[in-house]
N, C-alpha and C positions, 0 to 999 in steps of 0.2 A: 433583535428579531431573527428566528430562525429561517432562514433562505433554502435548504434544504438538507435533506437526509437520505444516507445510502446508508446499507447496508450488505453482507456479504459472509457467503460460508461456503469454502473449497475441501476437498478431499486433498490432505498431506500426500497420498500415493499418486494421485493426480499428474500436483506439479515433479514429483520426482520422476515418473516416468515421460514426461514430454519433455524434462532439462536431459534424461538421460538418452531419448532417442534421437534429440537437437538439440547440440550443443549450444546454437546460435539463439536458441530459444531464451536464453539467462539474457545476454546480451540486449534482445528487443522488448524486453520486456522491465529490467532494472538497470538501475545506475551502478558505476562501477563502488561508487561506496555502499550502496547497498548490497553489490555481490559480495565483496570484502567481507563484511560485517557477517553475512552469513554465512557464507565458508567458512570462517574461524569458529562457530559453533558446532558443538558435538551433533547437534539437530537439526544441521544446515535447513534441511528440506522442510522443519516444522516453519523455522525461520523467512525462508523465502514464502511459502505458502500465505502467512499471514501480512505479509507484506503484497504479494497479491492481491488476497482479498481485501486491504486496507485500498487500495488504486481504485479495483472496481467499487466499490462503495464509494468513494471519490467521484468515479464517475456516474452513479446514478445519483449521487445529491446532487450535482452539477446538470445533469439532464443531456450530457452531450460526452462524444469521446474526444479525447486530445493525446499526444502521443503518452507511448506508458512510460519511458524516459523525462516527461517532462514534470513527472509526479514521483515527489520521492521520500520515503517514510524512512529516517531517524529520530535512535532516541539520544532524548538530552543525557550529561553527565549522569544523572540520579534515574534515567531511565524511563522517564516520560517519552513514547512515543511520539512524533510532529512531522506535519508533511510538510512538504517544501513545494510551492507551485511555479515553475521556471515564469509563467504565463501571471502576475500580477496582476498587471496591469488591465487583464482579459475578464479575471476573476476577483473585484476587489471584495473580496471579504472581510470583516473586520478581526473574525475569529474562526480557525480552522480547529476542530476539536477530534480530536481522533483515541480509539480504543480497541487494542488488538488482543487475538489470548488464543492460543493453539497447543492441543493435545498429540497425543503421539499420529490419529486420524484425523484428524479438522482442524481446520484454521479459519477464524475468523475474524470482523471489523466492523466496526460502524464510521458513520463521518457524521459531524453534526457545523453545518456553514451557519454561521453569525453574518450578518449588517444591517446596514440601516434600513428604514423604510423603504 
């Protein structure tokens, strides 16, 4: 049974100019494997963006905020996107479903939360 649904759409130039007028901005906002990940990308900034927008989407299916370190979007081996929620036990969902996809301007996500009755 679907429990809820966010969605979400940032401006690429956005996050690059608030990581590049706050440095500390990366830090409060991602995990350090998710900085990794996208610093090694030639499109770091497309990279982070959708990872952004992949948290808030997270947090409007969820209906509340929770820290934005404690949500954190990797993909598997083959590249399936998956969030990681520090807070289980807070959020038992049976199925977190996540989809992300950003152009050289927009980054976007959706979240679709599974469980029971």
């Amino acid at each position: 049974m679907v429990k809820g649904i966010g969605i979400d759409i940032i401006e690429v130039q956005r996050v690059k100019k608030i990581a590049e007028k706050n440095p500390k901005f990366l830090q409060r906002i991602f995990t350090s494997r998710e900085i990794n990940y996208c610093l090694k990308k030639r499109n770091k900034y497309q990279h982070l963006a959708a990872r952004f927008a992949a948290k808030e989407a997270f947090f409007k299916a969820i209906g509340e905020r929770i820290s934005w370190t404690d949500v954190e979007l990797f993909n598997l081996s083959y590249g399936k996107p998956q969030l990681k929620i520090k807070s289980k036990e807070r959020f038992p969902f049976e199925e977190i479903h996540v989809s992300i996809s950003h152009l050289a301007e927009y980054a976007a996500a959706i979240v679709i939360l599974e469980g029971k009755k």
